[in-house]
FIKEMAR-981215 format. One record per residue (C-alpha): residue number from 1; chain; x, y, z. Coordinates in Angstrom, 1 decimal, decimal comma, padded with zeros to 4 digits, always signed. Last residue first. Layout:
// FIKEMAR-981215
<NUM A <X Y Z>>;
...
***
This chain:
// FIKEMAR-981215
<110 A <-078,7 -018,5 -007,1>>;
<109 A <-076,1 -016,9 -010,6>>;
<108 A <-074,9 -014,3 -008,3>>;
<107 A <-074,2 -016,2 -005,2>>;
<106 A <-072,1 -018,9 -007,0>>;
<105 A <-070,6 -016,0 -009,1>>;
<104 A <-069,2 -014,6 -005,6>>;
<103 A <-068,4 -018,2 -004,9>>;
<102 A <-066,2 -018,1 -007,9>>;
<101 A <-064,4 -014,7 -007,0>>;
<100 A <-065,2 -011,9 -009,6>>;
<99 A <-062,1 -010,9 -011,1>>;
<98 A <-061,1 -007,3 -009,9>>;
<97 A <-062,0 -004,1 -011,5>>;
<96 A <-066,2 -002,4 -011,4>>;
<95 A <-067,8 -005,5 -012,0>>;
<94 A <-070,6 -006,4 -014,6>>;
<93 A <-072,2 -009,3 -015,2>>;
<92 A <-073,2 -010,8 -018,3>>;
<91 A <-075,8 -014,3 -018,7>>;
<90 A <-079,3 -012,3 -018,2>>;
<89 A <-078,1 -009,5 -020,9>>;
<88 A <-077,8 -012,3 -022,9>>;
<87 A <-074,2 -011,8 -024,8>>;
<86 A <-073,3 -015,6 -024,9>>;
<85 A <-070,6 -015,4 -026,8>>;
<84 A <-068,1 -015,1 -023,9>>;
<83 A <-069,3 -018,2 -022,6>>;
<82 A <-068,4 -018,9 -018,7>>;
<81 A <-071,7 -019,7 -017,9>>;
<80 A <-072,8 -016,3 -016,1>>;
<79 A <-070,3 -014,2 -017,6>>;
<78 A <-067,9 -011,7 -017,3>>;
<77 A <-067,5 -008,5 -017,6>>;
<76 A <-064,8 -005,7 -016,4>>;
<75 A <-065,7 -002,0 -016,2>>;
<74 A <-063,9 +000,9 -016,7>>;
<73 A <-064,8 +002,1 -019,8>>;
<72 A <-068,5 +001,5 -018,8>>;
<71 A <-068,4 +004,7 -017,4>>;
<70 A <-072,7 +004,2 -017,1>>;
<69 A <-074,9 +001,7 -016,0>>;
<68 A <-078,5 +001,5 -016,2>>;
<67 A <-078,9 -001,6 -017,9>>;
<66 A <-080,2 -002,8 -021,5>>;
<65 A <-078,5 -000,5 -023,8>>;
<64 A <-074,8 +000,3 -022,5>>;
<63 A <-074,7 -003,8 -021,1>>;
<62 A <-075,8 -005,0 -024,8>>;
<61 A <-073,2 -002,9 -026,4>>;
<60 A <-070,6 -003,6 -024,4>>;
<59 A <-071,3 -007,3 -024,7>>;
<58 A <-071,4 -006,9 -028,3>>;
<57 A <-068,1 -005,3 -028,6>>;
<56 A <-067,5 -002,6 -031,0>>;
<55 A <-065,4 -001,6 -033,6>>;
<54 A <-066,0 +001,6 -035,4>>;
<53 A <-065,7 +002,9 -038,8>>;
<52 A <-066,1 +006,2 -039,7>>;
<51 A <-069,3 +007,6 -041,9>>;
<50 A <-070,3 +010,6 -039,4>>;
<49 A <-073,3 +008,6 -038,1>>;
<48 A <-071,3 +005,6 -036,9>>;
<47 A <-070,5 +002,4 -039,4>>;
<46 A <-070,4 -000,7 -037,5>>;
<45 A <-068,0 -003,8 -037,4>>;
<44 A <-069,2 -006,6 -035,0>>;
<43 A <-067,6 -008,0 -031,7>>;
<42 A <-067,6 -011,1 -030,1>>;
<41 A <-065,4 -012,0 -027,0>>;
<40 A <-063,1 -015,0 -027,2>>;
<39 A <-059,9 -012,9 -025,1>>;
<38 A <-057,5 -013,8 -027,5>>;
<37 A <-058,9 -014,4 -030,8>>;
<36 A <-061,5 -012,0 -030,8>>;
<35 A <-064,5 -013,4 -032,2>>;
<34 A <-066,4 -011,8 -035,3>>;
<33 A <-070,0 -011,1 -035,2>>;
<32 A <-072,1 -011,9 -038,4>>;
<31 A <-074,6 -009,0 -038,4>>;
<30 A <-078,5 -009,6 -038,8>>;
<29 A <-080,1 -008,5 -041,6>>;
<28 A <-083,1 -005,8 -041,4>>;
<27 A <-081,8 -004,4 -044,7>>;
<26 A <-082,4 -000,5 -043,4>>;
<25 A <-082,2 -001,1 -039,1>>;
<24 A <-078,9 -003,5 -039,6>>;
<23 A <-078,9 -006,2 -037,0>>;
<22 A <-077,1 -007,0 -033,6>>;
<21 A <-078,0 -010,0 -031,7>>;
<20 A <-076,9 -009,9 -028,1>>;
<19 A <-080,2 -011,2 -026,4>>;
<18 A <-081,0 -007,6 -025,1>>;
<17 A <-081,5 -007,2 -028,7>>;
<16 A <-078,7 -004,2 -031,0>>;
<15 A <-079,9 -002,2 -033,8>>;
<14 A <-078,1 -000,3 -036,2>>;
<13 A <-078,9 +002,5 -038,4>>;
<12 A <-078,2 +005,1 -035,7>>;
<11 A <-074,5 +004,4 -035,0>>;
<10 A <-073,5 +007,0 -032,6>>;
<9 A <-076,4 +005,5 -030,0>>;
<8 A <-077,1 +002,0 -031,1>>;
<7 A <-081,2 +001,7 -031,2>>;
<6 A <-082,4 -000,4 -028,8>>;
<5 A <-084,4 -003,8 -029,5>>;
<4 A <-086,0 -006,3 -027,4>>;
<3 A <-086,5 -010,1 -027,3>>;
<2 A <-089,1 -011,5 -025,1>>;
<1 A <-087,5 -013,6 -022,1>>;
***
């Protein structure tokens, strides 16, 4: 899969790959993510466009760039391998409440 990059919307000098790496647009560097401690998800510390900073999850920000869906409040991910710092958009699905069932991941990941 050929990396790509989308701009962070709120947070316009950052950049974020549908591989999960995100990277600062002016030094080019990519950010060290930090793990949450309880739920093992990665998430980086961003400056928006009015200056304040924000918290946001990689995954998040992978799924709001790379796929057409929106409310993302809501949603629930979980991935492919069971790694929650693999943020490849091809490793994170997205369900709308519930726990996926494992055959229902059996079927997905076919």
């Amino acid at each position: 899969m050929k990396k790509e990059w989308a701009t962070i919307k709120n947070h316009t000098n950052y950049l974020v790959s549908n591989c999960g790496d995100v990277k600062n647009r002016t030094t080019g560097k990519l950010l060290s993510p930090k793990t949450n401690g309880r739920s093992k998800t990665q998430y980086v510390l961003l400056i928006n466009d009015k200056g304040f900073v924000k918290y946001k999850t990689i995954t998040h920000l992978v799924v709001e760039h790379f796929t057409s869906e929106k409310n993302l409040k809501y949603k629930r991910f979980q991935y492919r391998d069971s790694n929650p710092k693999n943020n490849n958009i091809n490793n994170i699905i997205v369900s709308s409440g519930s726990k996926i069932t494992k055959s229902e991941l059996m079927e997905l990941v076919k």
